[in-house]
MITIFI-870291 format. One record per residue (C-alpha): residue in one letter; x, y, z. Coordinates in nm, 3 decimals, always signed. Example, Ala and Ser with C-alpha at 12.3 -4.5 7.8 and 13.67 -1.06 7.14 Angstrom:
<pts>
[pt 'A' [+1.230 -0.450 +0.780]],
[pt 'S' [+1.367 -0.106 +0.714]],
</pts>
This chain:
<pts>
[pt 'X' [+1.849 +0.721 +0.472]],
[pt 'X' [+1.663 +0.961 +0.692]],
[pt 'X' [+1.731 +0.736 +1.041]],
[pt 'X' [+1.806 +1.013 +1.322]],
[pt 'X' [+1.658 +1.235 +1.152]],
[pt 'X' [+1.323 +1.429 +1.237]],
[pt 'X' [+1.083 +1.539 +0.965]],
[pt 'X' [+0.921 +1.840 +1.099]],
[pt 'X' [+0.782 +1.662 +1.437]],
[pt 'X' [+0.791 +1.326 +1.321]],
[pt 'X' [+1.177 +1.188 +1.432]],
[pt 'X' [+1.249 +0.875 +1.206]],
[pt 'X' [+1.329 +0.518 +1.411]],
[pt 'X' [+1.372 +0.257 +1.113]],
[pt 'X' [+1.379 +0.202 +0.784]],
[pt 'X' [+1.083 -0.106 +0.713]],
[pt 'X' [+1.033 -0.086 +0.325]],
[pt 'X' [+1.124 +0.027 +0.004]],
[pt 'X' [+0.922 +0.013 -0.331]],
[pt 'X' [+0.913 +0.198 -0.652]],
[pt 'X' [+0.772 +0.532 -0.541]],
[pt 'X' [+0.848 +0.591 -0.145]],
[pt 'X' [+1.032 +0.476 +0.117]],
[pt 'X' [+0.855 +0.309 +0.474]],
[pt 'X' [+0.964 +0.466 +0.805]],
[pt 'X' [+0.851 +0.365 +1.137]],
[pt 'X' [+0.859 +0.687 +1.335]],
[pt 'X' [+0.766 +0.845 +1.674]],
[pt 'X' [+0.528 +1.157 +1.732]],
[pt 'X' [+0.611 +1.297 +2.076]],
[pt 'X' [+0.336 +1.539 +2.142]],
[pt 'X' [+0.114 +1.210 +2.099]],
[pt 'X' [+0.358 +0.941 +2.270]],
[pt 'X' [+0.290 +0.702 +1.925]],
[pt 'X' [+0.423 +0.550 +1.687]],
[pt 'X' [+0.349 +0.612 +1.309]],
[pt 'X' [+0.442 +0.502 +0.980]],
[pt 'X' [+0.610 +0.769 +0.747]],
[pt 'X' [+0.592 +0.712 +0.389]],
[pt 'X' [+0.862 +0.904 +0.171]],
[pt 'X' [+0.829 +0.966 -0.186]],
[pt 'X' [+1.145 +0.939 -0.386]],
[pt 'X' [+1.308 +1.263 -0.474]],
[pt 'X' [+1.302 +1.234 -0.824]],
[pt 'X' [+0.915 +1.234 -0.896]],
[pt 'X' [+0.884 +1.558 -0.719]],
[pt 'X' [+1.046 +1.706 -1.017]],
[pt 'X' [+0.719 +1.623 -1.215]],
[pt 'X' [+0.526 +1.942 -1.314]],
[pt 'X' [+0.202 +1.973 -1.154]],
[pt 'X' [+0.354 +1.730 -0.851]],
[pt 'X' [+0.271 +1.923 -0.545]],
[pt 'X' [-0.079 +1.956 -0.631]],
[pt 'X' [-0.118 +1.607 -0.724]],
[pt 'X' [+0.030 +1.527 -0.381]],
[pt 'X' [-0.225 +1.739 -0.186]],
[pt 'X' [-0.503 +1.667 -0.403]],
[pt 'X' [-0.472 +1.213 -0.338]],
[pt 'X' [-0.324 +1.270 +0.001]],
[pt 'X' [-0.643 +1.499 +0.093]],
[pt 'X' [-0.894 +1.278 -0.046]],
[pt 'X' [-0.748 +0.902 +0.133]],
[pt 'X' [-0.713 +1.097 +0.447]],
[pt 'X' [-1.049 +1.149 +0.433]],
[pt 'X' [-1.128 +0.762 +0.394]],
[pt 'X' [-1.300 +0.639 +0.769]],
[pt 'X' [-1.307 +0.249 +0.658]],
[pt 'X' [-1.198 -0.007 +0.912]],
[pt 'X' [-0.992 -0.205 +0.640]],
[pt 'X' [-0.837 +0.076 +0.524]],
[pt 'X' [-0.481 +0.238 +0.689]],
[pt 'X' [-0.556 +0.590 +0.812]],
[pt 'X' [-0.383 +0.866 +0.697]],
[pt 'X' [-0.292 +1.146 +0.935]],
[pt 'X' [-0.092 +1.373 +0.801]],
[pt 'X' [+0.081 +1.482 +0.430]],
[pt 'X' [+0.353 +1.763 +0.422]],
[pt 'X' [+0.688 +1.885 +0.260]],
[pt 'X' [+1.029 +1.893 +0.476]],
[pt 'X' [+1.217 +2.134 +0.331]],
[pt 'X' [+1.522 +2.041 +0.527]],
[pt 'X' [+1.576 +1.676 +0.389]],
[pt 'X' [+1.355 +1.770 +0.068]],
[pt 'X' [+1.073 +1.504 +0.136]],
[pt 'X' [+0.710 +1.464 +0.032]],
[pt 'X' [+0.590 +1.225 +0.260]],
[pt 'X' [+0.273 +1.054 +0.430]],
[pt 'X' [+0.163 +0.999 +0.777]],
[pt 'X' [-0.015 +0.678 +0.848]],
[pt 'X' [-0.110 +0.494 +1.129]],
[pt 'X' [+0.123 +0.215 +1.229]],
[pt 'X' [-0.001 -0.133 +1.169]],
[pt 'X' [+0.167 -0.360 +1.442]],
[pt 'X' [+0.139 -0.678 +1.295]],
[pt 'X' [+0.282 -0.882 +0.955]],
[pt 'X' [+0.164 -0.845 +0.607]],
[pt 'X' [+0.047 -1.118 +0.403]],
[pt 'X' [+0.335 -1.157 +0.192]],
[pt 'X' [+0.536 -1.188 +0.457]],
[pt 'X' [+0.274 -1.515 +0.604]],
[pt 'X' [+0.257 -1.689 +0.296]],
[pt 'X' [+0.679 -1.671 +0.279]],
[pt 'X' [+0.646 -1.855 +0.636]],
[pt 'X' [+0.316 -2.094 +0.598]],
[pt 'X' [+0.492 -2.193 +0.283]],
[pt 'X' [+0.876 -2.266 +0.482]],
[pt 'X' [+0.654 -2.475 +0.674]],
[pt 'X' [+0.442 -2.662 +0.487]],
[pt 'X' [+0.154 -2.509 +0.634]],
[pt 'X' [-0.199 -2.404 +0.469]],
[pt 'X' [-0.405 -2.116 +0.554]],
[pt 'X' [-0.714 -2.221 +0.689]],
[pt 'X' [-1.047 -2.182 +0.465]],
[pt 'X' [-1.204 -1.957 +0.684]],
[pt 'X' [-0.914 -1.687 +0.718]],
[pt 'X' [-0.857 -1.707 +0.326]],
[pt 'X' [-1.231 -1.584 +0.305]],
[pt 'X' [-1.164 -1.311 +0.606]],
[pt 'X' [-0.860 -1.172 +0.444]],
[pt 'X' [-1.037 -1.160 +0.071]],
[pt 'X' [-1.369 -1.013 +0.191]],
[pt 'X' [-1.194 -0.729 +0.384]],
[pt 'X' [-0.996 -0.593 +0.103]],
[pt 'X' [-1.313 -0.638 -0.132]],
[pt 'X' [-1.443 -0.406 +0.125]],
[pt 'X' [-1.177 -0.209 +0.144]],
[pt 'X' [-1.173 -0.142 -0.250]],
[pt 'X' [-1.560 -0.071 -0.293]],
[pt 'X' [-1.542 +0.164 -0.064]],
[pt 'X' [-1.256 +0.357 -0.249]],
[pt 'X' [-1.427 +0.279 -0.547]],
[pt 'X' [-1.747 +0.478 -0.413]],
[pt 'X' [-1.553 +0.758 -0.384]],
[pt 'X' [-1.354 +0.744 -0.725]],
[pt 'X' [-1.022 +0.639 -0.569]],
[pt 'X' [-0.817 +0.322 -0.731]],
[pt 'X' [-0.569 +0.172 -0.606]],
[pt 'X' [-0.388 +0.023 -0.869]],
[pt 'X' [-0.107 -0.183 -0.649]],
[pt 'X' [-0.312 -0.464 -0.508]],
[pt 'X' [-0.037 -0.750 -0.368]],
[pt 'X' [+0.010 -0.927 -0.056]],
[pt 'X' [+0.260 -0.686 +0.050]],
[pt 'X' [+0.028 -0.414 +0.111]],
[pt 'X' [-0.205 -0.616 +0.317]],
[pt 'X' [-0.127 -0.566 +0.643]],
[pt 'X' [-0.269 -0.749 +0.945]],
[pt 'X' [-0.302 -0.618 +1.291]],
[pt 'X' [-0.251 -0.769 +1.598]],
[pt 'X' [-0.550 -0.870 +1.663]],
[pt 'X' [-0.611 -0.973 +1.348]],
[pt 'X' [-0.773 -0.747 +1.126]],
[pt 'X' [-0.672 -0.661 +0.767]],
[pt 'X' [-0.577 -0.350 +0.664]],
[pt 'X' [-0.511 -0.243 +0.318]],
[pt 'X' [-0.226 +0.022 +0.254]],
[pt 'X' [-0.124 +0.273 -0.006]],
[pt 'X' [-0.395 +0.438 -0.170]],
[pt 'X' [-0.321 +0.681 -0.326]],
[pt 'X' [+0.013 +0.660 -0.425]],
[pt 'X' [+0.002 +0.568 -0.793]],
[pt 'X' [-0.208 +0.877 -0.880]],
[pt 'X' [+0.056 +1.107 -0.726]],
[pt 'X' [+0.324 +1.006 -0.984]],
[pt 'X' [+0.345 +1.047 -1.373]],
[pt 'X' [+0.380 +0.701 -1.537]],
[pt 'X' [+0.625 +0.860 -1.806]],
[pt 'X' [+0.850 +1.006 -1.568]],
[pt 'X' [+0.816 +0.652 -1.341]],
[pt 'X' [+0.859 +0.467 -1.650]],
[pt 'X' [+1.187 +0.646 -1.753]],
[pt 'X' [+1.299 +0.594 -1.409]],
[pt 'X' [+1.322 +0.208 -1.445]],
[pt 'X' [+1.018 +0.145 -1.204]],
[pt 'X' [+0.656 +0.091 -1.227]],
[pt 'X' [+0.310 +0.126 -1.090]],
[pt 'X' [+0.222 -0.214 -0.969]],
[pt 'X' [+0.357 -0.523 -0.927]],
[pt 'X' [+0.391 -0.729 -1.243]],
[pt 'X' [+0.269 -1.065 -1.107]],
[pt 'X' [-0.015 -0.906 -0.957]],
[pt 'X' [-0.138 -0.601 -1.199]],
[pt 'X' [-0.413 -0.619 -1.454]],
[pt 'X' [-0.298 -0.646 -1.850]],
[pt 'X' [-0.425 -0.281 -1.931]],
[pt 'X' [-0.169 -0.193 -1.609]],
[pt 'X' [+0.148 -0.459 -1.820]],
[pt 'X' [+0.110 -0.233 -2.138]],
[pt 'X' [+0.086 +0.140 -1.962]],
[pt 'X' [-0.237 +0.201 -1.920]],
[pt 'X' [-0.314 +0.361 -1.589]],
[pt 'X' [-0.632 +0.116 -1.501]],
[pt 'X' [-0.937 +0.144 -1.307]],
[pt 'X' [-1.170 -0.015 -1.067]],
[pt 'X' [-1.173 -0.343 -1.287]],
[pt 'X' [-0.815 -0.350 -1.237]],
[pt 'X' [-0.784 -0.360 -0.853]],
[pt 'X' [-1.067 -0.676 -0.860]],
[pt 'X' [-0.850 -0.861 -1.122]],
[pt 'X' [-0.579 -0.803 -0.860]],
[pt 'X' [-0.761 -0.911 -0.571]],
[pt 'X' [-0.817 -1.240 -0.789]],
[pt 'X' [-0.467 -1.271 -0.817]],
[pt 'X' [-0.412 -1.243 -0.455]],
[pt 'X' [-0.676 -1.464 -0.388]],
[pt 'X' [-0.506 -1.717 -0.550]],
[pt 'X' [-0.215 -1.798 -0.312]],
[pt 'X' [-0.440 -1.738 -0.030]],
[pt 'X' [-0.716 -2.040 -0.174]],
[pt 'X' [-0.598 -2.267 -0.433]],
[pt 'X' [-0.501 -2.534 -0.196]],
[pt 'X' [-0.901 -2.544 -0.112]],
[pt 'X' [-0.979 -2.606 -0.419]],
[pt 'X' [-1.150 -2.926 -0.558]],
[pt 'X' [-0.997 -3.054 -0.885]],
[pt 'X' [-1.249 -3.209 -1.102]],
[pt 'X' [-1.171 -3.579 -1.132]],
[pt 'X' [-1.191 -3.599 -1.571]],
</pts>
């Protein structure tokens, strides 16, 4: 864990997330009095050949993504003192929408109509404008749809899955994408493309909607 510790100026606060490719840091920029989010690629898939540029090519292009529904990126580097590839994004204050459909569901609750619609349309927008610009995302879920304070969704970690080698990730015991949420192409090792982030969002949308649906009656 990399708690204490400061990755070039970036001096790590918490640990808020784990998946099969990075670890999530909440940590604190001085020079700009802000928090940020720090994502750290595991160790191991920096032993890939042809890693580093990989890294700089996807990190380059999503920090270049201006979209409202998209997190920014602000930074990418190497610390050569805790050997870490990692990601600089901003720091989205609020839940994600795994996280609201655990607690809507503990309480019996339904998510209105109108916000179902809200959340679904922003990540469509979210993923045509990637798409525009020939970037998938390939790990569409609930987790990485975060929400703001005030509200607005924010879709997180572009980028990621093209950074990695699915042999090497496979061998590794992990995968890119989530199996309940990724497209079939993605379930037998294909790497996917823009149809597979809409099948995805379909699958997200599902959770988010059903309970609006109208059953037909025969």
């Amino acid at each position: 864990m990399l708690i204490g510790k400061t990755l070039n100026k970036y001096t790590i606060i918490e640990h808020v997330g784990s998946g099969g490719m990075a670890d999530v840091y909440k940590a604190y920029h001085p020079g700009l009095d802000c928090n940020v989010a720090i994502k750290v690629l595991h160790s191991f898939l920096a032993t890939e050949e042809d890693f580093l540029t990989r890294f700089q090519r996807e990190a380059r292009i999503v920090a270049s993504f201006r979209h409202p529904n998209i997190v920014q990126v602000h930074d990418f580097d190497f610390d050569a003192d805790n050997n870490a590839y990692y990601m600089v994004m901003e720091f989205v204050d609020g839940p994600n929408l795994k996280t609201r459909l655990q607690e809507m569901a503990r309480e019996g609750q339904i998510m209105p109509l109108d916000e179902a619609v809200h959340i679904v349309t922003s990540v469509a927008n979210a993923l045509e404008y990637a798409h525009q610009r020939g970037m998938v995302h390939r790990d569409v879920k609930p987790a990485n749809i975060m929400f703001t304070r005030d509200g607005e969704v924010i879709l997180s970690d572009f980028g990621i899955a093209r950074m990695v080698n699915t042999t090497t990730l496979t061998a590794s015991g992990a995968m890119v994408g989530t199996p309940a949420y990724i497209a079939p192409e993605q379930g037998i090792g294909k790497t996917g493309d823009e149809r597979s982030d809409i099948y995805s969002l379909g699958a997200v949308l599902y959770p988010v909607s059903y309970t609006h649906l109208t059953l037909p009656t025969n």
